[in-house]
LODONU-316646 format. One record per residue (C-alpha): x, y, z. Coordinates in steps of 0.02 Angstrom, whole numbers, padded with zeros to 5 digits. Layout:
// LODONU-316646
east,north,up
X,Y,Z
...
This chain:
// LODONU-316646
east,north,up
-01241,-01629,01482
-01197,-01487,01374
-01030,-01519,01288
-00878,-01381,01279
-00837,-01320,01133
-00638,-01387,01073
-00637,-01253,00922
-00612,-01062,00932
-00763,-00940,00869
-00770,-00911,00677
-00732,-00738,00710
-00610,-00760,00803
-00464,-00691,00678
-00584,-00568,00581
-00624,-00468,00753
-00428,-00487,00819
-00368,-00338,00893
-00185,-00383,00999
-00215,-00330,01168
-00077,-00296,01309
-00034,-00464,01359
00010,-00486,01151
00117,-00329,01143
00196,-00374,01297
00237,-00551,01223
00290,-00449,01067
00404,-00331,01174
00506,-00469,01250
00524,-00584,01112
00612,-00432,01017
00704,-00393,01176
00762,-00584,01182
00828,-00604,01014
00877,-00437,00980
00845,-00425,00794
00713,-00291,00733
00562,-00366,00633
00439,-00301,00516
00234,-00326,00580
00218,-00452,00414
00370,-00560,00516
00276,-00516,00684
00112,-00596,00630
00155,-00783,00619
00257,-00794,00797
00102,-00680,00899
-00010,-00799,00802
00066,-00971,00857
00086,-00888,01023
-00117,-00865,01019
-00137,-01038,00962
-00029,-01108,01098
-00120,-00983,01222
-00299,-01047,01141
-00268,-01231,01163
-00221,-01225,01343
-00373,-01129,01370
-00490,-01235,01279
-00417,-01384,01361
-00433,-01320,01530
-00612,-01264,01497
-00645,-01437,01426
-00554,-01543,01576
-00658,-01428,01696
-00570,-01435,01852
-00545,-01629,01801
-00390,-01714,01765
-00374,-01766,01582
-00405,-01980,01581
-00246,-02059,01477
-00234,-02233,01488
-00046,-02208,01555
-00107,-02129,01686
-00110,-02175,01863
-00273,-02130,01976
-00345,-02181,02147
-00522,-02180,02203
-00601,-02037,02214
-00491,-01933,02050
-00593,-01831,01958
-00573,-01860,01778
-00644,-01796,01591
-00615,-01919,01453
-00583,-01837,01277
-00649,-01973,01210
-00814,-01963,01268
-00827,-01761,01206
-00743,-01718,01372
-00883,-01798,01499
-00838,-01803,01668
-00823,-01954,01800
-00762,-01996,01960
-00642,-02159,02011
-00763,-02253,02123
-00662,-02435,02108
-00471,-02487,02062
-00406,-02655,02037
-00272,-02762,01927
-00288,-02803,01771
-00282,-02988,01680
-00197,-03006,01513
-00041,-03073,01508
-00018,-03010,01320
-00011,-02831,01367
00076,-02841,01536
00041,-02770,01705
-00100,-02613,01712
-00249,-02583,01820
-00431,-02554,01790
-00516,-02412,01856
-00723,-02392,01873
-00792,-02236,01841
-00964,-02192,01895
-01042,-02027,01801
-01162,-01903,01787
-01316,-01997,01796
-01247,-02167,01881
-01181,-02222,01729
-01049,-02330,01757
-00883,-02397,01649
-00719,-02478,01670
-00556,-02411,01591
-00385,-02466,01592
-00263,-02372,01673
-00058,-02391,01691
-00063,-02442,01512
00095,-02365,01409
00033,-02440,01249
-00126,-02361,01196
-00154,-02228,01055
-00266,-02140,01171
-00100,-02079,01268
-00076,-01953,01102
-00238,-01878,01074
-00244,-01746,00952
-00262,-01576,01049
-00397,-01513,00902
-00511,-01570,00750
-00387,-01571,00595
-00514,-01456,00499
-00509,-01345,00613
-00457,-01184,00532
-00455,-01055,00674
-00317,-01151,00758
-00228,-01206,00605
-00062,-01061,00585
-00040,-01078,00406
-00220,-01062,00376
-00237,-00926,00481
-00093,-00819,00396
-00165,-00845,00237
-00319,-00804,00255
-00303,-00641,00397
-00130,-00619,00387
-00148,-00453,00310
-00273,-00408,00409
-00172,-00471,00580
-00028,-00353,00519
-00130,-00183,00494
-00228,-00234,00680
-00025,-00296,00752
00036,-00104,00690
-00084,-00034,00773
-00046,-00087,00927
00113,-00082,00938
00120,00105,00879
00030,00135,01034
00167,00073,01135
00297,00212,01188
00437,00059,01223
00440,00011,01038
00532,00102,00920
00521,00093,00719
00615,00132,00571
00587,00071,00399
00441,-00035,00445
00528,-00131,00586
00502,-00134,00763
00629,-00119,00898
00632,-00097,01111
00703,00067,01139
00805,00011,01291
00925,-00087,01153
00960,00076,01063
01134,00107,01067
01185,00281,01078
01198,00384,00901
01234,00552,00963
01273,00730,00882
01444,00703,00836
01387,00533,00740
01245,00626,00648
01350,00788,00608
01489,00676,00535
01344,00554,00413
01276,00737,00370
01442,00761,00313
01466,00583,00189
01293,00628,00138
01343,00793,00065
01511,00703,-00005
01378,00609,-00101
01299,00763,-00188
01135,00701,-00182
01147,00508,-00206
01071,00427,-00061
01199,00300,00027
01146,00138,00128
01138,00161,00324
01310,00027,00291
01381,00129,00202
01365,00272,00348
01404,00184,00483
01586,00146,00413
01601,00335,00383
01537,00393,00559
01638,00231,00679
01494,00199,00779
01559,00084,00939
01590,-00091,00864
01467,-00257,00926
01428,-00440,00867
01249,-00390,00828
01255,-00278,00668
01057,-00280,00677
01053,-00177,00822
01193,-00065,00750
01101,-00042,00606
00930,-00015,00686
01001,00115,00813
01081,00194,00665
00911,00201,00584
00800,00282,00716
00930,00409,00770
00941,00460,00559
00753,00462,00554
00720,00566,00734
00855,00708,00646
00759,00821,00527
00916,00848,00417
00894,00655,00359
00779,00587,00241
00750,00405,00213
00699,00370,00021
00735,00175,00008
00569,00054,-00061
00507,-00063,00036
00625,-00194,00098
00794,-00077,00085
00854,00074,00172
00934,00227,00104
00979,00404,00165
00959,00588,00089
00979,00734,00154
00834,00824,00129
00905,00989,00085
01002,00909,-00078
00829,00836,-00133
00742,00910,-00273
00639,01070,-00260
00491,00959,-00363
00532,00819,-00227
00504,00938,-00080
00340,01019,-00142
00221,00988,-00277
00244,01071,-00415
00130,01231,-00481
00015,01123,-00627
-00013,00989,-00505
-00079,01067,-00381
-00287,01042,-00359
-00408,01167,-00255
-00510,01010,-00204
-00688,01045,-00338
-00845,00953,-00226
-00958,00842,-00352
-01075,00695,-00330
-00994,00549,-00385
-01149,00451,-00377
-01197,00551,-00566
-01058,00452,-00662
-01113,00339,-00754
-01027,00167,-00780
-00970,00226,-00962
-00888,00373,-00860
-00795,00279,-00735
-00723,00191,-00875
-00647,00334,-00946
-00591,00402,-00795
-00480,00235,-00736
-00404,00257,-00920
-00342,00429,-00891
-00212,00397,-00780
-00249,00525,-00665
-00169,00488,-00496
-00316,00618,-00407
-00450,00498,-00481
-00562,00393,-00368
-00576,00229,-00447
-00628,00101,-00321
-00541,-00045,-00436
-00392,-00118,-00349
-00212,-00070,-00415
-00185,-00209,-00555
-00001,-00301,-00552
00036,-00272,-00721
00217,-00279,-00813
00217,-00158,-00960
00068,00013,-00972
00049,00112,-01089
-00009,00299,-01032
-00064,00470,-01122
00044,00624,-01061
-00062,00752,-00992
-00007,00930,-00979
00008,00936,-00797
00138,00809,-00788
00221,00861,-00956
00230,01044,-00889
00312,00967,-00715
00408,00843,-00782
00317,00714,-00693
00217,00555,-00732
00067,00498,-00613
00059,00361,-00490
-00113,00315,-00538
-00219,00149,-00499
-00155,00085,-00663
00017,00140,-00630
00037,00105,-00452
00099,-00066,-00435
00269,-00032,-00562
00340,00116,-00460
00416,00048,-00294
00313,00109,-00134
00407,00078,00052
00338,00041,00235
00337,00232,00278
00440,00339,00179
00361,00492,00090
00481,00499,-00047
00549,00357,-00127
00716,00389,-00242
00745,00248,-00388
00817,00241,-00546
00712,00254,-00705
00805,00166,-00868
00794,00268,-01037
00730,00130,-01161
00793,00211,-01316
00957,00263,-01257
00969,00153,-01100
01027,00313,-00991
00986,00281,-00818
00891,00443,-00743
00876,00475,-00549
00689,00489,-00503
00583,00507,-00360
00400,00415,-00305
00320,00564,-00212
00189,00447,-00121
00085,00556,-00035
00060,00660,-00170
00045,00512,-00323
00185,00568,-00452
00343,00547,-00491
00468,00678,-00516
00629,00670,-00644
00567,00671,-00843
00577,00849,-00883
00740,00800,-00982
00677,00641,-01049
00500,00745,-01128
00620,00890,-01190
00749,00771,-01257
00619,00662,-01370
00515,00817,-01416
00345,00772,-01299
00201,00855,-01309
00036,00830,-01192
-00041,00676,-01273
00120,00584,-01339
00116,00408,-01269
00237,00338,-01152
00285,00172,-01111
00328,00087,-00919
00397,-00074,-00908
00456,-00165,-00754
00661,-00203,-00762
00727,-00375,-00707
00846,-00262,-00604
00769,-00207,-00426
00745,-00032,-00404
00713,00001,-00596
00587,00052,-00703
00595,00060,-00889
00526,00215,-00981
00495,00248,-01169
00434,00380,-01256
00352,00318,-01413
00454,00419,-01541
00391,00423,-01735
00488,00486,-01889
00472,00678,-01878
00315,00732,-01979
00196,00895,-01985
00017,00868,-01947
-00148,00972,-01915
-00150,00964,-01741
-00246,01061,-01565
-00123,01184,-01529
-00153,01322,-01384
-00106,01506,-01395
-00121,01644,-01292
-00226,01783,-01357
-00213,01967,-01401
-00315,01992,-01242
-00205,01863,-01143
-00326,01718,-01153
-00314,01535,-01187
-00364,01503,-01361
-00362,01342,-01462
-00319,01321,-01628
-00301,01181,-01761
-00119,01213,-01846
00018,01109,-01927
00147,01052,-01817
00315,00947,-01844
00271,00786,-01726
00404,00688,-01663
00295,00555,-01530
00147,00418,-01574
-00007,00524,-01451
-00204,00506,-01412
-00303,00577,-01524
-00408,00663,-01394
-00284,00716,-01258
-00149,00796,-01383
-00119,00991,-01361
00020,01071,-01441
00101,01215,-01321
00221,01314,-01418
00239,01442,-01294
00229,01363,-01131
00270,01512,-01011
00155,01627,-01094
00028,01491,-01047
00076,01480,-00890
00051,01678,-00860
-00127,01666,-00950
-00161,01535,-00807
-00072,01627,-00669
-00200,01760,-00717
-00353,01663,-00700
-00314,01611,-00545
-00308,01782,-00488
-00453,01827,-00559
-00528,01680,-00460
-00621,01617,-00603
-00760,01477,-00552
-00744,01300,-00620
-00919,01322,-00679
-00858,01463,-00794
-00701,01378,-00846
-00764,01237,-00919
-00883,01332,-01016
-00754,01433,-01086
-00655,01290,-01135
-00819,01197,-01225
-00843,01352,-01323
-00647,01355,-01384
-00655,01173,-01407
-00845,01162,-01509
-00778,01290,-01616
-00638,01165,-01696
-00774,01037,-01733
-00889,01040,-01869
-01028,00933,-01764
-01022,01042,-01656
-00983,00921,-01497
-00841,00875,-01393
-00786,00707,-01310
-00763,00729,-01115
-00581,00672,-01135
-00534,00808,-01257
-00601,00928,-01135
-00539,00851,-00977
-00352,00877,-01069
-00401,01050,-01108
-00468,01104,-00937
-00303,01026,-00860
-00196,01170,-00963
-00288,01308,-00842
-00356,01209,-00694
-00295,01073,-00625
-00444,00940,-00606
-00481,00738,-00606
-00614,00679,-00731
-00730,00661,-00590
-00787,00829,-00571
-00777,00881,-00724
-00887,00715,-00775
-01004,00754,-00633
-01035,00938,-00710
-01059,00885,-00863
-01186,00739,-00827
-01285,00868,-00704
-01269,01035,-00791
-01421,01063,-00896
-01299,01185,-00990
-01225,01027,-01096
-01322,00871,-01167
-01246,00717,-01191
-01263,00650,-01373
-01174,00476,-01360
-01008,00391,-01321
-00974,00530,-01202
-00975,00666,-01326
-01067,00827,-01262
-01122,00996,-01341
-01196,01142,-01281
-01376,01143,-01267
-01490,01272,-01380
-01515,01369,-01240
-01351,01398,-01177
-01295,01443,-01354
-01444,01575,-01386
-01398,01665,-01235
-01215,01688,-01320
């Protein structure tokens, strides 16, 4: 006979997708204990709750209508029984009778005839056997083991668990936990109007949703979870409120005391989306672009966990007072389950100031430094520091400061004809800076209004990076430029990510690569200038 399988299929936890019997078990565990829980704290009670369901099932499959033989058992003739033993083969009790052996006391011995006319004898009514505590699966296996499970799909389980329950209009969440909405107490106007009110006490300085609810005197209970959680979802369904807290802690802003960079992205960040074929970058040139730091870049390397980075300014983020969330920078800024906008505190190394600043996640910067770069003299191209604090919440930032001194250095002007122009002058430099992304801007709103002006003129990409290979080839004496000197001079009047501009320049027969990524303009381009 074929036997039944006592293991689940490989695939079992790669292809798991909860269906309603899960978020129903879900639902009513949360109703039962009344304490909201993340999907990460979801994922190990649904899974036992599988493996229970699993067992049973395999079990009954296996038994087949049978009764499971244990040698404690009691059976007549004519039971229908399927021994584990025997991998789960399946007899009937054609004889009973005592048994003899006055060392183990009274049982009985049953005959089982099966499939085939086989025929054995088994004890039965027998209290002391090991057989009465069979194992209900294989050790190894892996598919039914919990820890196992979580640590190998467990992220996995939680992205497939939050899907499911998002589709379920009884489940409320704030914050990245999950709640039944018939436990919602009732937050109404009068609550909201007066945490508006302690919010704008604050002047800006988002409070815990604690700290609220003594303000506001919600009705008192034992269970401060639920409090809390109602508090939560009645904040976030209000579009005065803003919730700004990383993952694993709450806070509250309004959103009309936020930060006009906060609210919308500032003017040099802003990218008109340039199509390219990523496909034409070369390995060399995916190098360079994970090195930039440019949170619109594509990299397909994971975000490293590192503790200290050290990144080049470019003028995009000097000009907005911002720094990007990039691949590289990613994992030191906090993140949270949902919120957009993420307020934290960034620490002044030099002068250990502690500076209010904002991850703007959907967008990849953060918003804050505009004193910080004006205080410590930074141009585009000065390096600055991150370091993750001991302290939760912080980040440390330095600007890599030098002993003031003058030095030939890129500089751009605006023109007689109100162009962009580049120039190599003498400067008084205050920062350690790359080499190849350093621009000096000494008049930074007459830039700006050269730029404003190409963008109403609606110059093409195509044209814009030729001007600015032109500008830049005329400062060298080989007559070439390195991609990264012009992807930092681009950035002044276009916003772009190296890939495009990488893409171009690998696919445009205007330039020809000449080593290291260095590029000049081919003969042909410069006899038709």
């Amino acid at each position: 006979m074929a036997n039944v399988s006592n293991t689940l299929p490989p695939d079992y936890w790669n292809t798991f997708s909860p269906g309603k019997s899960d978020i129903e078990f879900i639902s009513n565990y949360l109703f039962e204990n009344e304490s909201p829980l993340t999907e990460k704290e979801i994922v190990p009670i649904l899974v036992e709750e599988r493996i229970r369901g699993e067992r049973e099932a395999l079990l009954k499959q296996q038994q087949g209508g049978s009764n499971r033989y244990l040698p404690e058992g009691s059976y007549q003739v004519g039971n229908k029984l399927a021994f584990p033993a025997l991998e789960w083969q399946k007899g009937k009790v054609i004889d009973l009778r005592p048994g003899i052996n006055p060392s183990v006391g009274e049982f009985e011995v049953i005959e089982v005839e099966f499939d085939g006319g086989l025929k054995k004898k088994f004890a039965a009514r027998l209290d002391d056997h090991k057989l009465n505590h069979p194992a209900e699966a294989p050790a190894e296996d892996e598919t039914l083991d919990l820890a196992k499970v979580i640590s190998v799909h467990g992220a996995d389980l939680e992205t497939a668990i939050a899907k499911g329950l998002r589709a379920d209009d009884n489940l409320a969440q704030i914050a990245g936990r999950w709640f039944p909405r018939a436990l919602l107490m009732n937050v109404n106007v009068g609550h909201l109007n007066l945490a508006e009110a302690v919010l704008d006490e604050a002047a800006g300085k988002p409070l815990t949703t604690g700290a609220l609810i003594e303000q506001v005197a919600l009705p008192g209970t034992e269970n401060k979870n639920l409090v809390e959680f109602s508090m939560n979802y009645a904040l976030q369904e209000d579009g005065r409120f803003d919730e700004v807290g990383p993952a694993g802690e709450v806070l509250w802003c309004l959103k009309r005391l936020e930060p006009a960079d906060v609210q919308q992205i500032p003017l040099p960040l802003r990218y008109t989306e340039i199509p390219y074929e990523r496909s034409a970058l070369t390995k060399e040139m995916l190098a360079l672009e994970a090195a930039i730091d440019d949170e619109l870049g594509e990299s397909d390397s994971p975000a490293q966990d590192v503790a200290e980075l050290t990144i080049s300014l470019t003028y995009p983020h000097w000009r907005a007072g911002t720094l990007p969330v990039s691949i590289r920078t990613r994992k030191l800024f906090p993140t949270a389950y949902e919120s957009e906008r993420v307020r934290f505190t960034l620490v002044d190394a030099i002068s250990k100031e502690e500076i209010p600043a904002w991850v703007v996640r959907h967008h990849g910067y953060v918003a804050g430094l505009k004193n910080l770069y004006q205080k410590y003299g930074l141009i585009p191209g000065s390096l600055v520091t991150l370091r993750r604090s001991q302290k939760p919440g912080q980040v440390i930032v330095e600007a890599r400061t030098r002993r003031p001194m003058r030095d030939w250095v890129r500089t751009v002007l605006v023109g007689s004809d109100g162009g962009i122009v580049f120039a190599n002058l003498k400067q008084n430099l205050t920062t350690e800076f790359n080499d190849r992304m350093v621009v000096a801007v000494p008049d930074a709103a007459g830039v700006d209004a050269a730029c404003e002006q190409l963008t109403k003129q609606r110059v093409p990409f195509e044209k814009l990076v030729a001007n600015m290979m032109q500008e830049l080839t005329k400062m060298n004496v080989q007559g070439h430029v390195h991609a990264q000197e012009l992807y930092s001079a681009l950035n002044i009047i276009r916003r772009c990510p190296a890939g495009p501009l990488l893409a171009h320049l690998s696919q445009s027969p205007a330039y020809k690569h000449v080593g290291d990524l260095h590029f000049r303009i081919t003969e042909a381009e410069g006899a038709d200038e």
